[in-house]
N, C-alpha and C positions, 0 to 999 in steps of 0.2 A: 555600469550603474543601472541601465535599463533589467540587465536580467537579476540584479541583484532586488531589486523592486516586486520584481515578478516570481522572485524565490519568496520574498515576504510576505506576499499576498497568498501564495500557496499556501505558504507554512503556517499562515493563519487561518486560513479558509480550514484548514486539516487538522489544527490542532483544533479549532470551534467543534469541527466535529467528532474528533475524541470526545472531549468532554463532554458533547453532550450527550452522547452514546454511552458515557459513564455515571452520567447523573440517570439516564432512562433506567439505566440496568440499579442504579440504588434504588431508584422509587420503584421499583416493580416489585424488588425485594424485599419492603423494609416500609413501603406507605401502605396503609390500609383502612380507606375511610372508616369513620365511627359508624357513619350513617349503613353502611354496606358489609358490616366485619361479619355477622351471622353466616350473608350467603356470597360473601367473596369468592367464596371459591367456586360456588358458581355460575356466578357473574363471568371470573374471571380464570377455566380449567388449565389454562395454557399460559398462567400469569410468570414460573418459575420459566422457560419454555420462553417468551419472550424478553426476560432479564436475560439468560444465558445469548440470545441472537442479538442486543446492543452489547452484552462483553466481548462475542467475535467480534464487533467493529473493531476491536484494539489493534486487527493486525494492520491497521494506517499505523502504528506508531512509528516502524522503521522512517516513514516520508519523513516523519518531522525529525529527526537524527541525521537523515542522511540525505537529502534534499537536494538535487541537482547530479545524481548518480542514475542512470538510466536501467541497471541490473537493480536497483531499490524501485524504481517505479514498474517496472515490470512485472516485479516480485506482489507489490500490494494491490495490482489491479488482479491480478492471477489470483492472490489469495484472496480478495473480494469476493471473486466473482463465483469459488470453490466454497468456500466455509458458508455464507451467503446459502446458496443455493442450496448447497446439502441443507442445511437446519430450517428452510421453509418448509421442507417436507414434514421434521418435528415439531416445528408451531401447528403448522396446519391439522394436524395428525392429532394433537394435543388439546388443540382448543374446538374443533369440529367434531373430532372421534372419539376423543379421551383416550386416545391410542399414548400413553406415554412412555419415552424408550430409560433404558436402565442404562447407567455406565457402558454395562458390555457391549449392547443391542448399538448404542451412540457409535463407539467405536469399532463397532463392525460397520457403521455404514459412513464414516466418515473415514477409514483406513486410505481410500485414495487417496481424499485431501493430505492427510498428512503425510502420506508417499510422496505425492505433486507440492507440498510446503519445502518438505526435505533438501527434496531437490532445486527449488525454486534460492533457496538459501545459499547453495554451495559458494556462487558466484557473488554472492552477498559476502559473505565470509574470507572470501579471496584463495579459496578450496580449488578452485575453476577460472577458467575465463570467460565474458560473459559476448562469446563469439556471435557472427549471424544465424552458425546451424544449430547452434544450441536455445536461441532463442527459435530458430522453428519449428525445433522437435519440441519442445515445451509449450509452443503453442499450439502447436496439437492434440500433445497428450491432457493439457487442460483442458479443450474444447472438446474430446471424446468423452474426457470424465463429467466434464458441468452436464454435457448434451443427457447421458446416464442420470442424472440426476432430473433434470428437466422431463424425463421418459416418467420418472416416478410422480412427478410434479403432475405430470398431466394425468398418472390414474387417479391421484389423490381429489384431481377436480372430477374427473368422472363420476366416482364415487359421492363426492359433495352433489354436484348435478341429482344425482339417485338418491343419495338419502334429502334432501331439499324436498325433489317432487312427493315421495313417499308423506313425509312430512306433512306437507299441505293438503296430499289428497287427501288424508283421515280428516280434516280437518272440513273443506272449502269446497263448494260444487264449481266454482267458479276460477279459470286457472288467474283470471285480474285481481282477485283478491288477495292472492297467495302473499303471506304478511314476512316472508323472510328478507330482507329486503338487506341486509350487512350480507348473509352466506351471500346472494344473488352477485352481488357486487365486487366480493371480495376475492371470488373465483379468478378472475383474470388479475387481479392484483398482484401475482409471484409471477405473472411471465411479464408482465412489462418492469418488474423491477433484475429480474432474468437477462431480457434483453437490455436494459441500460446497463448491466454489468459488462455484458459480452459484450457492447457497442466501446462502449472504455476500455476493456480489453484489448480489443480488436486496435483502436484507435494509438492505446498507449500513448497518448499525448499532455501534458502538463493541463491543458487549458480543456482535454475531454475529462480530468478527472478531475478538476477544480466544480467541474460542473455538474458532476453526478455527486459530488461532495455536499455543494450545495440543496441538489434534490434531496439529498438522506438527511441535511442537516434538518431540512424543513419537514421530512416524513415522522422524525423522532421527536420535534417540538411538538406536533401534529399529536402525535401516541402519550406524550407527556399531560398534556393540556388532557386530553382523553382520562387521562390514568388518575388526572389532580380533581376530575368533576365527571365524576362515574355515573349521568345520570341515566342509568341503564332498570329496565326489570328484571328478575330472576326469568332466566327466559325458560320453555320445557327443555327437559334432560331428555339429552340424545337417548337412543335406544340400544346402543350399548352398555351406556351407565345403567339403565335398567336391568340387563342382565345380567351385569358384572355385580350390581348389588343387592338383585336376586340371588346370586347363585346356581347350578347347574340342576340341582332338586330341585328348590324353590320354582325355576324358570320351567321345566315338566312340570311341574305341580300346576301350576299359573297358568301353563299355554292350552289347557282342556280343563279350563273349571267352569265350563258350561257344558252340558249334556248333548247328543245330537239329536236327539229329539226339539230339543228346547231349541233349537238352532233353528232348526225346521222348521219349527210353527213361526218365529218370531219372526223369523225371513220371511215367510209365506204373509203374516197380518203388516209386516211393514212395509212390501212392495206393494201390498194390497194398500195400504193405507195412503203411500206416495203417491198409488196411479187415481186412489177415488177422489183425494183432496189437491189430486194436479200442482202438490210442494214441487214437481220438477221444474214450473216456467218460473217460478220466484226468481228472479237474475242473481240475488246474492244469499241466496239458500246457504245454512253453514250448519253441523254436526250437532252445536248447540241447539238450535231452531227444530232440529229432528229431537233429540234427546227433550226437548220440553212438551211435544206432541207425542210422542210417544210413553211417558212417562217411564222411563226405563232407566237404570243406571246407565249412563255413559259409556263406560267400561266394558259393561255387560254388552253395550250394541256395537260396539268399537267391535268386539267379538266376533260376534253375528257375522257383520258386512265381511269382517276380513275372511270366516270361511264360508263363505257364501260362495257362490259364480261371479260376483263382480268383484268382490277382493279389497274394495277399497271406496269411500263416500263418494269419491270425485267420480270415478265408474259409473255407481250407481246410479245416480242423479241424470250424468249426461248419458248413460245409455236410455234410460227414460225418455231424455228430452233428444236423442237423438231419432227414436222412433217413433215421438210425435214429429219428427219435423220430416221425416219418411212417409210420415202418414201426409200429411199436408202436400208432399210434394206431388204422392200418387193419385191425389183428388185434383193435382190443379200443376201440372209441369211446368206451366209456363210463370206461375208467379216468384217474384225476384226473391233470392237468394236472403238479402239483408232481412226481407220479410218475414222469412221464413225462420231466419235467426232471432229476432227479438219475439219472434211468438212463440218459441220453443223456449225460453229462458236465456237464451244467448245472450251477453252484452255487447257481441258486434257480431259484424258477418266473419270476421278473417279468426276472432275464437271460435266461432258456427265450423268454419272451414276445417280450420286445424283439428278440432275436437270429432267432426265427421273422419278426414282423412284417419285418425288417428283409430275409431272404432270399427269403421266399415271398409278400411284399407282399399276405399279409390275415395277422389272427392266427390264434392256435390255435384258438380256436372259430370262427371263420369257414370254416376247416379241417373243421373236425371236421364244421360243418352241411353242407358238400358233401359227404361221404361219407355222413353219414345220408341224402341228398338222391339218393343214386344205387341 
């Protein structure tokens, strides 16, 4: 009677989350606010791409058929933890990079999983027996394939990491301002749902997947609720959608339509202009703030900096304020560190620190002992 109770509570707990894995993937597909229909799609690049990863949820369906067979729950944590994991790399990919995969591209990189599904079914099928060495070679050959995937997981954050910073530095002299704040967040988000996969894997216990059932039940209400009240802005278009919708002319044509001359002077009157009007100690100096002093198209100065020697506004800025704060240290060594940060534009000492370390490759007291040193 007892496990018969506890087979109910599974079987409900799994079927809730069928369904709602099946309701997420309708609405991804098939709602699309009024209010949002023009620029849904860029709201939302990776909207198709997230319907298709709640229709993998289906492979729980075996649990609710066959529910108290130990070769079925082995089977649906396995293929969890496989299909899962491969297709975060296509969300990811999709909605950060606009990298979208085709039919083919899909299944060239999901061919393991459905190798390791294959197999994973024999025993299901009654093809096999669902002995102990067959359960350990299976749990290895899963965990070398998720680990494969998890390897790609972590360039794809890399790469987020890089295109984020790039991002902001056009943008912000100040790294506290930096306004991306979902990518920032969402980085780590596929290895902790990674690791609760492998952890239910590993565990293969009724009451560890009831419980990760639960988390997913509550992360897809979570993306539903999101999906049903999109209060979102058109956020800027990665920089790949720009060159994909340039084109490879267009993008030469575009990448040198300022002069080098014109570079030259403009570099030369707006360092000049930064170091007379001292814009470097403003703590939240921003791109905007420049482009309205200097009356320049945007575009045009975005230009400039990028082929400049600093490459980038956040550069710019803090090599400025890094050499006044060099200047201050070698008029007065002994004065404190945080002082030295908020009179240079800093908004603490430990960005002072970081943004030193990061330009003059030793820190501020490392600094400071070669001038006591000379």
């Amino acid at each position: 009677m007892a496990y018969d109770r506890l087979y109910l509570l599974m079987f409900s707990v799994n079927l809730t989350y069928v369904v709602v894995a099946l309701y997420g993937w309708a609405l991804k597909v098939f709602y699309v606010p009024a209010a949002y229909k023009e620029v849904f799609g860029q709201l939302y690049p990776a909207r198709y791409s997230l319907a298709n990863l709640f229709m993998m949820q289906v492979v729980e369906l075996p649990f609710i058929f066959f529910i108290g067979r130990p070769e079925v729950l082995f089977l649906v944590n396995a293929s969890a933890l496989l299909f899962i994991t491969s297709y975060l790399i296509v969300l990811i990919k999709g909605y950060f990079f606009l990298d979208f995969y085709t039919a083919p591209r899909l299944l060239q990189l999901q061919h393991p999983v459905i190798i390791c599904w294959i197999a994973l079914m024999l025993p299901v099928l009654g093809v096999i027996k669902f002995t102990p060495t067959y359960k350990t070679i299976m749990t290895i050959v899963v965990l070398l394939v998720a680990l494969g995937y998890i390897v790609q997981l972590d360039r794809c954050r890399l790469r987020l990491v890089k295109e984020i910073r790039e991002i902001d530095e056009d943008e912000f002299s100040s790294a506290d301002d930096f306004p991306i704040k979902f990518a920032k967040s969402i980085k780590w988000l596929p290895f902790i749902v990674c690791m609760l996969l492998i952890a239910t894997f590993l565990l293969n216990s009724y009451w560890a997947k009831m419980v990760r059932d639960i988390v997913f039940i509550i992360i897809n209400v979570w993306f539903a609720i999101v999906s049903l009240n999109p209060h979102r802005n058109a956020k800027k278009l990665p920089r790949e959608l720009k060159k994909k919708d340039t084109g490879d002319n267009a993008e030469s044509s575009t990448k040198y339509r300022l002069s080098d001359k014109y570079c030259q002077e403009t570099e030369k009157k707006l360092v000049e202009t930064i170091r007379n009007k001292k814009l470097y100690l403003e703590e939240h100096f921003t791109m905007n703030d420049l482009t309205d002093i200097m009356l320049i198209n945007k575009n045009y100065l975005s230009e400039v900096i990028a082929r400049s020697e600093y490459q980038s506004f956040y550069k710019l800025i803090n090599t400025l304020r890094i050499e006044h704060a060099c200047q201050l240290l070698q008029e007065d060594p002994t004065i404190k560190l945080e002082q030295v940060a908020l009179a240079s534009g800093f908004l603490s000492g430990s960005a002072f620190s970081q943004v030193f370390k990061r330009l003059m490759n030793v820190s501020p007291k490392e600094y400071i002992g070669k001038i006591h040193a000379k």
